[in-house]
Each structure stands twice: as C-alpha cells, then as structure tokens.
C-alpha positions, 0 to 999 in steps of 0.5 A, spaced: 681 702 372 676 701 367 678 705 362 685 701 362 681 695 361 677 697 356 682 699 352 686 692 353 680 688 351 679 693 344 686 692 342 686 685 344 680 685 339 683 690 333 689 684 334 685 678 330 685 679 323 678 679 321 681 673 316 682 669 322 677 664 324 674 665 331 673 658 335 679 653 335 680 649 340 682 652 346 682 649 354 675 649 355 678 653 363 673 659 360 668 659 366 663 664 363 659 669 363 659 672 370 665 670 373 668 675 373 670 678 380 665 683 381 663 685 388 657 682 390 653 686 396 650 680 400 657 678 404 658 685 406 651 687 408 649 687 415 642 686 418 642 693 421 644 695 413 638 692 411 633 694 416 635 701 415 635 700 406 627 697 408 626 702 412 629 708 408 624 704 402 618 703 404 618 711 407 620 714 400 614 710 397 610 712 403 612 719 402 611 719 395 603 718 395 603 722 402 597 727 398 592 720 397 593 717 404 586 715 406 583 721 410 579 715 414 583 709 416 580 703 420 584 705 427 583 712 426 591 713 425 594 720 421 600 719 415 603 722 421 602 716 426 604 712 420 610 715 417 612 720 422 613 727 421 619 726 415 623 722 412 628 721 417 623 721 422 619 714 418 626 711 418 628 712 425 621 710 428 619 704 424 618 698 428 623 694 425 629 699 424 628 701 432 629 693 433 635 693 429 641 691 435 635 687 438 634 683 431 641 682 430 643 680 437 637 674 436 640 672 430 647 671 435 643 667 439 640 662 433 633 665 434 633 668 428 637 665 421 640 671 417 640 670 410 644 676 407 643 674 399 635 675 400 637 681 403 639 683 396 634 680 393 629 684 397 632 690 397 632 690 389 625 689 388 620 691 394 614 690 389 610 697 391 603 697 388 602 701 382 596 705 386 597 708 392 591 706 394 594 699 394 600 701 398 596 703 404 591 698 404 594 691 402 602 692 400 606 688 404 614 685 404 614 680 398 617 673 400 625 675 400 624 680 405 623 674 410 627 669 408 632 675 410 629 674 417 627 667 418 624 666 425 627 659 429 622 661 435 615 656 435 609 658 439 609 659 446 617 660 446 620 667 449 620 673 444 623 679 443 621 681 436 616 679 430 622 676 427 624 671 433 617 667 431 618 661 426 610 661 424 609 664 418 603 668 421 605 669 429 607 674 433 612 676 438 605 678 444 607 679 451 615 676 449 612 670 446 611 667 440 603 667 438 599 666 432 596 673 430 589 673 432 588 680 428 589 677 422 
C-alpha cells in the first residue's frame, strides 16, 4: 500500500511542468500537516497494556545496569527482591502490573480516571537517568506516567491500590488512602 501511494504522489508530482507555478488560488479545504489518517495508539491502548509496557520498561532498564546495582541498599533488599530473577519474572511481579485487573476495575467504578493519551506519552519517554546510580537512587515515572492513572479517592476514603488516592503524595494503607509518611 505505501508503495502504491508513493508512486501516485511522485507521478502526480512529475505531471506539473516546472514552468508552472505552484500556488494558486485553490479551496483553502487543505487541513495540514498531520491530518492524515494515521493510527493513533492511545484510543486502543488498554490500562493492562499500559501496565505492562511500564512494567516491561523500567525492567529492561533495571536489567541493563543490574552489574551496578548498589552491594548495600538502605532496606537490605537484593537486585533479586527488587527486580526478580528475569525479566519476565520483573514484569510479572511488579506492583503494579500485578494490580492490573484490580487498577482497571477501579477506573470502572470512578476511582480511578484513565487517560490513554498520557499513557502514550509516558511510554515514549520514561526519562531514565543517564547514570544507573541514578536509576536505583532517585528515578521515578515522570509526570505523564500519573496523569495515565489519576487517583479520585481522598485521604481517609476506601482504597484498593496506590493509584485509588487523589493526593499527589498518598498511599493506599490498610485499604485507605493516607499521606505517605515514609517520604
């Protein structure tokens, strides 16, 4: 098919004489650049698929700096606890990938606003440090990630996960949303 167009589009090019000139008058109906009908990712994307690409994400880059993860870490955990065993193990075991069908029902019940643009935008720039240092001290989702996911549970109501709360710093604890006191 794009063979077939590009081939259109330089015969229809070739067929003005160079002698001709190029503007005019013409309808103005021109929508631009852009319009065209590309497929856009986001309508189609579900919040499993997303959950899983972030998943699938952050342990491919977890496993490409695995040899400078940190010997000592301030919870005594292992690349192991962090990451699993292989990547498909991350990616099975990851919090929120685990939470998928719980995530998706909560966006069914209004407690959770699903946005499947920011999901794209997300996904096409997590943002990894350049240093893997970094990675495993200080890297967190950047912005879109959790306007993918946004939380319509305030402190103090019923929680099934992270992503339930409306506080840009609260948690789901003991099935109700609190401020993260470990921040």
């Amino acid at each position: 098919m794009r063979k077939s167009i590009m081939f259109v589009l330089m015969a229809a090019c070739a067929a003005t004489p160079p002698s001709q000139p190029t503007g005019g008058s013409g309808s103005g109906s021109d929508p631009g650049p852009g319009s065209g009908s590309g497929s856009d990712p986001a309508p189609n994307m579900t919040t499993q698929d997303f959950l899983k690409s972030l998943a699938t994400q952050e342990c491919t880059h977890a496993y490409s700096c695995m040899s400078q993860y940190p010997a000592t870490t301030t919870t005594g955990d292992t690349f192991a606890d962090n990451y699993g065993t292989d990547m498909t193990n991350c990616v099975q075991t990851d919090s929120n990938y685990a939470a998928r069908d719980t995530i998706a029902a909560d966006i069914a019940a209004g407690k959770i606003t699903w946005d499947p643009q920011a999901a794209v935008t997300c996904l096409s720039n997590l943002e990894f440090p350049a240093s893997c240092t970094d990675f495993f001290s200080t890297w967190d989702y950047p912005a879109p990630c959790y306007d993918a996911l946004s939380g319509n549970v305030a402190d103090g109501a019923a929680c099934t996960t992270d992503w339930d709360c409306s506080g840009d710093n609260s948690v789901c604890t003991n099935l109700k949303c609190a401020p993260d006191t470990t921040m």
